[in-house]
C-alpha positions in Angstrom: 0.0 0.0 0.0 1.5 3.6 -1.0 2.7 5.7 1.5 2.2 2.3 4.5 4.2 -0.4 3.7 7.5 1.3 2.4 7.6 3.3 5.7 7.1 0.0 7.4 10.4 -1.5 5.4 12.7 -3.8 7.8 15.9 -3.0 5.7 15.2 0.9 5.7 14.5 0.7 9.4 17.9 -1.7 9.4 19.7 1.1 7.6 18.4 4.1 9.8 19.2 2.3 12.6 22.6 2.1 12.0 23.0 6.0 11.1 21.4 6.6 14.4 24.4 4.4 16.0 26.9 6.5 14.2 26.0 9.1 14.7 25.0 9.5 18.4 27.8 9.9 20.5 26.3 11.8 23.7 23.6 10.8 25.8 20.2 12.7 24.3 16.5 12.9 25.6 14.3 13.3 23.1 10.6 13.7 23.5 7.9 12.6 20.9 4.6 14.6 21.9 2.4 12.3 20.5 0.4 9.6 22.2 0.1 8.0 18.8 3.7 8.1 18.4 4.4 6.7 21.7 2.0 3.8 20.5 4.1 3.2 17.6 7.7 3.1 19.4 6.5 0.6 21.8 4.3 -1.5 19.5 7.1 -1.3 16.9 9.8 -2.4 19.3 11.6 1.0 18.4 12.8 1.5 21.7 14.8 -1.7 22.1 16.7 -1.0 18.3 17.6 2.8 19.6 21.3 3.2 20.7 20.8 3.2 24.8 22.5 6.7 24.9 19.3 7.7 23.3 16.1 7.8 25.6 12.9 7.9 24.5 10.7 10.5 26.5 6.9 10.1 26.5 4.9 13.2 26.2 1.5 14.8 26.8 0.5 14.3 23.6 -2.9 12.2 24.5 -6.2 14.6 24.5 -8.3 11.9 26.3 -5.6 11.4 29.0 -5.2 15.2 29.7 -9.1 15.8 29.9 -9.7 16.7 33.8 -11.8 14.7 36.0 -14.1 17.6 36.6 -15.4 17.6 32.9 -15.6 13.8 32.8 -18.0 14.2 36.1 -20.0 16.8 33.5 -20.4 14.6 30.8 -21.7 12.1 33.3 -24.1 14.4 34.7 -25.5 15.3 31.5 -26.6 12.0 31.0 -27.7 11.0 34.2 -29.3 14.1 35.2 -30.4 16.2 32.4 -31.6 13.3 30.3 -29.5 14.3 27.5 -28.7 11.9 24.6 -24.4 12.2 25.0 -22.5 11.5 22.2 -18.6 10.8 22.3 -15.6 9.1 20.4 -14.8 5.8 22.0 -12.2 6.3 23.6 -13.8 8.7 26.8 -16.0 6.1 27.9 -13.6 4.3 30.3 -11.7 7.3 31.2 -12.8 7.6 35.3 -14.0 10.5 37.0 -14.7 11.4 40.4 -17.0 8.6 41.0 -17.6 6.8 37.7 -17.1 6.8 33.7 -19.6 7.6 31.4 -19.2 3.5 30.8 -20.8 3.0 34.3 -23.2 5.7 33.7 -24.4 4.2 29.8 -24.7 0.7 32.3 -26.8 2.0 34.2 -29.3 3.4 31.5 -27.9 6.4 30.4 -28.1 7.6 27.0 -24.4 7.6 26.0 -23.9 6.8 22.5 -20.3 6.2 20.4 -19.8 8.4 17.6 -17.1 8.5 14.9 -17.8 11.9 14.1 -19.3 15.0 15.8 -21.5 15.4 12.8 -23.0 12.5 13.3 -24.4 14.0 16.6 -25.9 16.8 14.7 -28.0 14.8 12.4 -29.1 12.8 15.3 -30.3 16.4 16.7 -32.0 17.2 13.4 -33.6 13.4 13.9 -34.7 13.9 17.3 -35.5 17.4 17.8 -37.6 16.1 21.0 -34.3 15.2 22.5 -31.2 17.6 23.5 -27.9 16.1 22.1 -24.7 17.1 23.7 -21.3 15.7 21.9 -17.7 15.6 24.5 -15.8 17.4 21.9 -12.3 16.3 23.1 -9.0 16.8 20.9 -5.7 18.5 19.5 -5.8 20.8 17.1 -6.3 18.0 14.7 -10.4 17.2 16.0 -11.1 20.3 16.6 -12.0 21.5 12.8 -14.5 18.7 12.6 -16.1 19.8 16.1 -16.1 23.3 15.0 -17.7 22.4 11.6 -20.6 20.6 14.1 -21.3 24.4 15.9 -21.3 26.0 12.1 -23.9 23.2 10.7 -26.0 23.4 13.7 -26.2 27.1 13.8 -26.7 26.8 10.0 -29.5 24.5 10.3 -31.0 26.4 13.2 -30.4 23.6 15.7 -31.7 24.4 19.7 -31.0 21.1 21.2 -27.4 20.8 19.8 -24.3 21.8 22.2 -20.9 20.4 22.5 -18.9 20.1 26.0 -15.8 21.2 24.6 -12.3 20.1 25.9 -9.7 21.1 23.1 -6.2 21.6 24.1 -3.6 22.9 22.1 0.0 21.4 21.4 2.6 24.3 21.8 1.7 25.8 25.3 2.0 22.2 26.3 5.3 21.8 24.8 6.2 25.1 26.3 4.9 24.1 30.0 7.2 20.7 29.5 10.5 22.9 28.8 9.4 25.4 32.0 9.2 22.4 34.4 11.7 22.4 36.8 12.4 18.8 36.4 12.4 18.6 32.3 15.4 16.9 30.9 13.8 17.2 27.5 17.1 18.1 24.9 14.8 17.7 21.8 11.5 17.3 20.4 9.3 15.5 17.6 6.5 17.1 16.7 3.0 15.4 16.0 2.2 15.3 12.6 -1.6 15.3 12.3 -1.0 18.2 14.9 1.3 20.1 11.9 -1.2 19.4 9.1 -3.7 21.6 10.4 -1.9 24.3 11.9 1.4 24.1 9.7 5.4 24.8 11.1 4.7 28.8 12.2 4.0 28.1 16.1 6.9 25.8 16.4 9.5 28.8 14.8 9.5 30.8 18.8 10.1 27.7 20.6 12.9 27.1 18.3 14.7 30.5 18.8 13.2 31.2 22.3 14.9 27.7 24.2 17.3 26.7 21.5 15.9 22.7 21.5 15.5 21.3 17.6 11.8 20.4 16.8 11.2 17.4 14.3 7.5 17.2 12.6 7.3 13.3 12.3 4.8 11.0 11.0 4.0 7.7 13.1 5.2 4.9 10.9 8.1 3.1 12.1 10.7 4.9 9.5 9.0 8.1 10.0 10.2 8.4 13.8 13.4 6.5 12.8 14.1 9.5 10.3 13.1 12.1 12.5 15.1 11.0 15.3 18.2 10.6 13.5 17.5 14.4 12.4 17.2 15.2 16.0 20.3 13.6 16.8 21.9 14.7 14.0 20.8 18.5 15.4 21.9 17.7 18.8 25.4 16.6 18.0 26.2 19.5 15.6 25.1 22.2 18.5 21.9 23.4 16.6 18.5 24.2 17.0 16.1 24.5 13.7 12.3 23.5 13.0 12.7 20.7 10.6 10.0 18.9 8.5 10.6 15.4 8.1 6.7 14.8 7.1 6.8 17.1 4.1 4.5 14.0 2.3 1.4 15.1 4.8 2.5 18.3 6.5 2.7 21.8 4.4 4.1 24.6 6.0 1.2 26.4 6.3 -0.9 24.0 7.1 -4.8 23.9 6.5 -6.0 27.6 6.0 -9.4 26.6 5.5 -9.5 24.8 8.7 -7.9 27.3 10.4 -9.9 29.8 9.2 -13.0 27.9 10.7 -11.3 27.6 14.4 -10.7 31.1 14.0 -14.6 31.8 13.1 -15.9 29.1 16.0 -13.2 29.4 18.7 -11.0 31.2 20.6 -8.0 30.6 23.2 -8.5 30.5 27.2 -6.2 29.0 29.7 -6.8 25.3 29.7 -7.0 22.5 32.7 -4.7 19.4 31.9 -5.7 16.4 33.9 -2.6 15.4 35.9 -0.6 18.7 35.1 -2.4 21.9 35.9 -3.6 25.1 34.3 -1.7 25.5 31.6 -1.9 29.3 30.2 -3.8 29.8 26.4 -3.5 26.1 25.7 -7.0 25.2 24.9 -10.4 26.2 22.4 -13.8 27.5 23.9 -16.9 29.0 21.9 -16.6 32.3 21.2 -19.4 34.7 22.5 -21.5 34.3 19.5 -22.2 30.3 19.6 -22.2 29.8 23.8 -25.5 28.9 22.7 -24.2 25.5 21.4 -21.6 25.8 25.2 -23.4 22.7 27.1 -21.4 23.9 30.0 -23.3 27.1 30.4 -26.7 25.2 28.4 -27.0 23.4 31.1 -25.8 25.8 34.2 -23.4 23.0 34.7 -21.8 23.5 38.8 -19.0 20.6 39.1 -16.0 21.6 40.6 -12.4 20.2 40.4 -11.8 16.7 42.1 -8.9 15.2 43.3 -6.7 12.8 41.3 -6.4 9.0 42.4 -3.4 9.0 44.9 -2.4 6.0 43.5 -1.6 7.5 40.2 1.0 9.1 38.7 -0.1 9.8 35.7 0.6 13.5 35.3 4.4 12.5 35.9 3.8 9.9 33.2 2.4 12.7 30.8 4.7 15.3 31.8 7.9 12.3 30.6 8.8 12.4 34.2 8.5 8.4 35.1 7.5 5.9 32.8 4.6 4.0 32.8 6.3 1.1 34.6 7.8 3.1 37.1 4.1 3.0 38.9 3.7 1.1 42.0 -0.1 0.1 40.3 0.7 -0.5 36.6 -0.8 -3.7 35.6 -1.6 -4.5 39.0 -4.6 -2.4 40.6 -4.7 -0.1 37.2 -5.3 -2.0 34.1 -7.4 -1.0 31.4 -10.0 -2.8 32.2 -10.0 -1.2 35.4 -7.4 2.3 34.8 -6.6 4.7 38.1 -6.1 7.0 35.4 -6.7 7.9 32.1 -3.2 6.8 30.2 -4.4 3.9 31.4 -7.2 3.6 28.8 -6.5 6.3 25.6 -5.6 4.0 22.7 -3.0 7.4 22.8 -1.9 6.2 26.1 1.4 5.7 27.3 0.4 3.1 30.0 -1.8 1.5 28.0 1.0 1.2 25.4 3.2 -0.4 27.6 0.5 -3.0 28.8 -0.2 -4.2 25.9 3.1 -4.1 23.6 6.0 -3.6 25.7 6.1 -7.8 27.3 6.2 -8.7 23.5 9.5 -9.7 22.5 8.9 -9.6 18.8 6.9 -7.0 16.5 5.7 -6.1 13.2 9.3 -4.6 12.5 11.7 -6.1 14.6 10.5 -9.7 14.3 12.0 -9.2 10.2 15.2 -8.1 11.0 
């Protein structure tokens, strides 16, 4: 398959590999942002083929993971309380809060439906316009066009019982709040892809000249990461710090103005929660004044307040690329993914749930062919 298999080559990966070992001679933390990434250096057995002077840092990269407790206690509400039908990608339904996940809550009779898209969730309001339909509009930069594009086509079709509980967060502040932490060892970063083809290079150029660290934009296919890591290196050994685009095949440098455009129109920046990490300044999306109508938060006069993390779990150390996922006194033990302390734990972005299910395997699609 174009553009799959060759980036899934053994013998390129063989041949990568080796540059990497030739070229690293320091010890070099690198961070790839991405849950998806993550997913793919684990899965792929990536992180055993890597020279051991080169670590591997996981980072926040996970929107489901990084989605407080408080507005997972919302969604829950919504659909226990307010009779609402609540719509949501897959992923959010074993994510705990407070008390329970919107899994508990859908076994217990609540209206909680799996969407693929959020404009799904508006023709179900245009079906059922008896019924108020609410979609958790979670994401990067990358979902948040299509969520957006839900608010525009409601308000288009005249739409009352349509909102969105938005939790959008935004890459660059986070990568930003990783480099301010007191206990980053971060030297380098690759960028997420998806991320980069909506929103293009230009936010990446000030973290490049403000903290001197190189920035990769990388795909997620084995020689993708491969490829942008040995760029990295390559950066780190010579002394220098540039904005590079290794995924020139997806990523333009400009991105997607048209989707931009439409954020622009729909949202705008506010300081953002980040489950396990904090308040982390203009880092996420809300409504702009003009559609709070389609705001379920304020729809609904919604009065939750912040809970208190599991203190069994450390997953804002995992996301922040503190610890590692097996570095937790509970991984696989009292949090699995049937049953997570945390939300890592359950993201198919997850870096715990990466390591649970890929890391015991001794072989994988790449390394098993070399």
């Amino acid at each position: 398959m174009k553009f799959l298999s060759e980036f899934r080559d053994p013998i390129l990966v063989k041949k990568i590999i080796s540059q990497i070992e030739k070229t690293t001679t320091k010890n070099w933390n690198i961070m790839e942002v991405c849950g998806g990434q993550t997913h793919s250096l684990v899965k792929n057995g990536i992180l055993d083929l890597l020279p051991k002077k080169i670590q591997m840092i996981h980072g926040p990269g996970c929107p489901v993971c990084v989605t407080p407790i408080n507005l997972i206690d919302k969604a829950v509400y919504l659909a226990e309380e307010m009779d609402v039908i609540l719509c949501s990608f897959g992923d959010m339904l074993r994510v705990p809060g407070s008390k329970k996940s919107l899994l508990q809550a859908k076994a217990n009779g609540a209206d909680i439906r799996i969407l693929y898209s959020p404009l799904e969730a508006v023709k179900l309001a245009l079906e059922q316009p008896e019924k108020e339909v609410v979609f958790f509009a979670v994401g990067f930069e990358t979902t948040a066009p299509a969520n957006a594009l839900s608010v525009y086509q409601a308000q288009s079709l005249g739409l009352s019982n349509f909102s969105i509980l938005t939790s959008h967060v935004l890459v660059p502040p986070a990568m930003e709040a990783v480099i301010n932490d007191k206990e980053c060892r971060v030297n380098a970063f690759l960028a997420a892809g998806h991320v980069c083809t909506i929103m293009g290079l230009e936010e990446y150029y000030p973290l490049v000249k403000k903290y001197k660290i190189p920035i990769v934009v990388t795909g997620f296919e084995p020689v993708d990461l491969l490829q942008g890591i040995l760029i990295t290196v390559q950066q780190l050994e010579e002394g220098k710090s540039i904005l590079q685009n290794e995924y020139k095949r997806v990523v333009k440098p400009k991105g997607n103005r048209k989707a931009q455009e439409l954020l622009t129109k729909i949202f705008q920046v506010k300081n953002r929660e980040w489950r396990g990490i904090g308040t982390i300044e203009k880092s996420g999306f809300e409504l702009r004044p003009e559609f709070k109508k389609f705001d379920a938060n304020l729809k609904f006069k919604i009065n939750i307040t912040k809970a208190p993390e599991n203190s069994d779990c450390i997953s804002g150390l995992v996301l922040k690329g503190i610890k590692k996922p097996k570095e937790c006194s509970q991984f696989g033990k009292k949090c699995t993914p049937e049953s997570p302390l945390g939300a890592p734990m359950v993201s198919s972005e997850g870096a715990c749930a990466a390591y649970y299910h890929f890391s015991a395997f001794q072989t994988s699609e790449v390394n098993s062919t070399i």
